[in-house]
N, C-alpha and C positions, 0 to 999 in steps of 0.2 A: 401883645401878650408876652410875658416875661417866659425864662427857660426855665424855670421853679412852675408855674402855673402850669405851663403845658406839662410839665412832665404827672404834677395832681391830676391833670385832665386824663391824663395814657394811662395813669392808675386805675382813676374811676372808672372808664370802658373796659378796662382787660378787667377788674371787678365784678362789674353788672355782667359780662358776657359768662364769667365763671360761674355766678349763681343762677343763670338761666341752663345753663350746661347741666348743670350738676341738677337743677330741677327736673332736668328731662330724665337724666340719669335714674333719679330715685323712681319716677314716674314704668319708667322702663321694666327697671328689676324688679317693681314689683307685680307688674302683669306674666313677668315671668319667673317669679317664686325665687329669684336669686337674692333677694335684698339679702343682706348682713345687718340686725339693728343693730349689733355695738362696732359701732364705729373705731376703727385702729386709727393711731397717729402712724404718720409714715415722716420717718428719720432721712435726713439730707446727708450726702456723702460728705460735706467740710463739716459738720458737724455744730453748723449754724440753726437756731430754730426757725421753721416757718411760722409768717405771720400774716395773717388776712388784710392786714390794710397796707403795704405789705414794704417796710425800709426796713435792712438787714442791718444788725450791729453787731458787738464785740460781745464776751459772756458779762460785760459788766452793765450790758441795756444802754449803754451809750452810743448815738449814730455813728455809722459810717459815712452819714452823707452821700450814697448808695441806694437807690430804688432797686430791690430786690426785684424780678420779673420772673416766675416758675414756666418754663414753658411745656410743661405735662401739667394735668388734672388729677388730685388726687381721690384715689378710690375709696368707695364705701362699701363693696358689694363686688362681689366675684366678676372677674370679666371676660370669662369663656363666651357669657353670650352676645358681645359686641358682634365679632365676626361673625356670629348667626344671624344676628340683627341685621348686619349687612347684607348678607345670603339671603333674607328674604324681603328687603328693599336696600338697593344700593342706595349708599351714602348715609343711611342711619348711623353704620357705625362712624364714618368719619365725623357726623357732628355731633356723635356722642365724646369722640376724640375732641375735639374744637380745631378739625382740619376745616380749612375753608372748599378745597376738592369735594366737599360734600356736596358742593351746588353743582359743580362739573357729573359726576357720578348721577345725580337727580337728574340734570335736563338730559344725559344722553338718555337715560330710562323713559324718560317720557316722550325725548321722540322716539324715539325705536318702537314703544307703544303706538303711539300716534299711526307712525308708518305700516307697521303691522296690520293694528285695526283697519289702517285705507285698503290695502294690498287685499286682505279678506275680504272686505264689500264689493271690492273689483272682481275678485273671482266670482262673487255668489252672481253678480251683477251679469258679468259675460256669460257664466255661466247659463242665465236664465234665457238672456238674449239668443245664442246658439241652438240651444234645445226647440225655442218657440220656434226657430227659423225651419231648425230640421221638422218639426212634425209638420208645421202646416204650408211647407213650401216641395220642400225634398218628398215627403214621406204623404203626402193629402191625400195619394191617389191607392195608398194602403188600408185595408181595413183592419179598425184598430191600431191604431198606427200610434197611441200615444203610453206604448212601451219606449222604457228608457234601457239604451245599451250602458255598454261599457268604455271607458273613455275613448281606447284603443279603435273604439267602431265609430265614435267623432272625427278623431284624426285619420279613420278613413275618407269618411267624405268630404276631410278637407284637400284630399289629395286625389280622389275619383269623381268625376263627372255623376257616375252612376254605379251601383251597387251590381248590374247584371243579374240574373235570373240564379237560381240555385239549381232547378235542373232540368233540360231544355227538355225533355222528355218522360213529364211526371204521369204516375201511373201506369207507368210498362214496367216496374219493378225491377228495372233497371238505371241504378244514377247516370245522369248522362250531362257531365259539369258545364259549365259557360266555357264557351270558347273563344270569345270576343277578349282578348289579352289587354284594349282601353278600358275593361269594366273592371270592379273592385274582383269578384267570385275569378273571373278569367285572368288576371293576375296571379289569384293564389292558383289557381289550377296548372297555369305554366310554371310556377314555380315548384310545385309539388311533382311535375314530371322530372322538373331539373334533379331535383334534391333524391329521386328516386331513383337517379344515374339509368334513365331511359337511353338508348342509342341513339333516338334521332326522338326529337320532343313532339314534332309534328307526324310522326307516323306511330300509331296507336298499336298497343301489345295486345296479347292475350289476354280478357280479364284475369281468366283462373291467373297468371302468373305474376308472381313476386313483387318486380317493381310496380305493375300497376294497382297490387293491392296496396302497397303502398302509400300509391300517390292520392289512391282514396281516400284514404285510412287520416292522410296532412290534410286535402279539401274536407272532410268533414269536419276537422278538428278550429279550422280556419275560415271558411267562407262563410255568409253571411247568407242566411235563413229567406223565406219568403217572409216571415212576418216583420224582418228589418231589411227589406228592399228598400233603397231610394232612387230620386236620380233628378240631377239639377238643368237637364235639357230643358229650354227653351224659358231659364230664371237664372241667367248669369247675372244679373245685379246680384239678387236674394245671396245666390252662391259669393259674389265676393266681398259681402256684408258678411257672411259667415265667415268666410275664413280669417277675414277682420277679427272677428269677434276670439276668433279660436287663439290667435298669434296676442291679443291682449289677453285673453286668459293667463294664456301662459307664463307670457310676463309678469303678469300681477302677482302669477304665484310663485315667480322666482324671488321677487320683490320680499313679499312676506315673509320666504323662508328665509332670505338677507338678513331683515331684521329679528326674526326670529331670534336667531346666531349672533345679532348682535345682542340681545337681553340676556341669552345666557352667556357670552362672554362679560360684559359688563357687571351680572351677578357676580361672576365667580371671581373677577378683579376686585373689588370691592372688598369681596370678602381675604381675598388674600392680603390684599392691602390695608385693613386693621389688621389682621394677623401679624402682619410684622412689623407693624407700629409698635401694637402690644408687646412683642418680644423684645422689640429695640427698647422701650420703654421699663423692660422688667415685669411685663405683668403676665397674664393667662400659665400661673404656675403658683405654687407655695411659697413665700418669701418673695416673691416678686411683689411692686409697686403693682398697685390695683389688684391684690388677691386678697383676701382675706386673711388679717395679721401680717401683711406684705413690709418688709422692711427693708426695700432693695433702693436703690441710689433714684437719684434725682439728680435730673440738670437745674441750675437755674444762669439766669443773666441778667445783669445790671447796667445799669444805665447812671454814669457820674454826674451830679449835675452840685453849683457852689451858690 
């Protein structure tokens, strides 16, 4: 192939690519009410005219022997909404540009969807897994037992054997809290003497007085009811299937929210980056190239061929 032929050939594609461009372009502005019908000419900074097919010459129409090559697209229609186009699918606007990044921009969007989506069906998934574990394994010997807590009372019983009694002496109308310090309720109850700055945690105060009301006042706020009692005695598999399940959970949902932050970083890249395409180009303004009436400069470059 001759260096005349291939250079006709590099015409013809950067061509075809510009009238697919610019079809998308019309296609675009007009779902969003931006078209422009009357089309502006937009003026070249040497003062050369442009031509569609596309060899640059003297004022007198005689070659330079010069393949002209424009490397912006020129506008028909306002282009404030590229970078909104981008905002809400990355890479729109660049292959409304004719950046090739536009393919870059698309696949990380899709996987960051992709990975999203998985991350979600792993939580609903462990999710589900956990819950069936606690009612019918932990929680069987509850009546009623298929109330759902709050996450905070999962991650208890991924850390307690058993939930402990709420209070050891019901119906004297007096609370009388767990006191086993291995059970979920007797943890918070020691810690509620702590926090209540008792003198000695294991010798018991006056009710009537201050710190013990207190310490009440944090166990009821915190311990765990009879009708969410558990206790994983004598189902340590079941139990370290659960907590399996709990530690993926949570992973999964660190995962999602990863990519989560990865879509909207990638949105707002995007969008920045037609934005200062645009500016560098002279456009998303009055008199700028691609605004409406825009008659702001142009690059081009050439390619010498004999």
């Amino acid at each position: 192939m001759t260096v005349r032929s291939a250079v006709v050939s590099v015409v013809s594609v950067v061509s075809t690519s510009r009238a697919l461009l610019g079809g998308i372009s019309v296609l675009l502005a007009i779902a969003t009410g931006a078209m422009d019908a009357a089309a502006q000419p937009t003026l070249l900074a040497s003062g050369v005219r442009r031509e569609r097919g596309v060899v640059a010459g003297d004022s007198s129409g005689r070659s330079s022997g010069r393949l002209a090559v424009p490397t912006d697209l020129a506008r028909r229609d306002s282009s404030w909404w590229v970078p909104l186009s981008s905002t809400i699918v990355p890479g729109l606007g660049q292959l409304h540009l004719g950046q090739s990044r536009a393919v870059a921009y698309a696949a990380v969007e899709a996987y960051a969807i992709f990975r999203y989506v998985a991350g979600e069906a792993a939580v609903r998934r462990e999710r589900g897994r956990y819950l069936t574990l606690a009612r019918d394994i932990a929680r069987a010997f509850v009546p009623g037992n298929t109330a759902i807590g709050d996450w905070d009372y999962y991650e208890a019983m991924e850390k307690h054997i058993e939930s402990g009694v709420f209070d050891r002496a019901p119906g004297t109308g007096s609370l009388a809290p767990e006191g086993d310090v291995t059970t979920f309720n007797g943890a918070v109850w020691l810690k509620a003497r702590q926090l209540s700055n008792w003198p000695d945690v294991d010798v018991e105060l006056p009710h009537s007085s201050a710190p013990y009301q207190a310490a009440i006042a944090y166990y009821l706020a915190h311990a765990v009811g009879p009708e969410y009692r558990w206790s994983w005695r004598n189902a340590q598999l079941e139990w370290d299937v659960y907590r399996q399940s709990i530690r993926q959970k949570n992973a999964a949902s660190r995962d999602a929210g990863h990519y989560l932050a990865v879509l909207a970083f990638n949105h707002l890249l995007s969008t920045v980056d037609a934005f200062v395409t645009l500016r560098l180009r002279g456009g998303l303004g009055a008199g700028g190239v691609g605004g409406v009436g825009g008659t702001g400069y142009r690059v081009t470059a050439s390619l010498p061929f004999r």
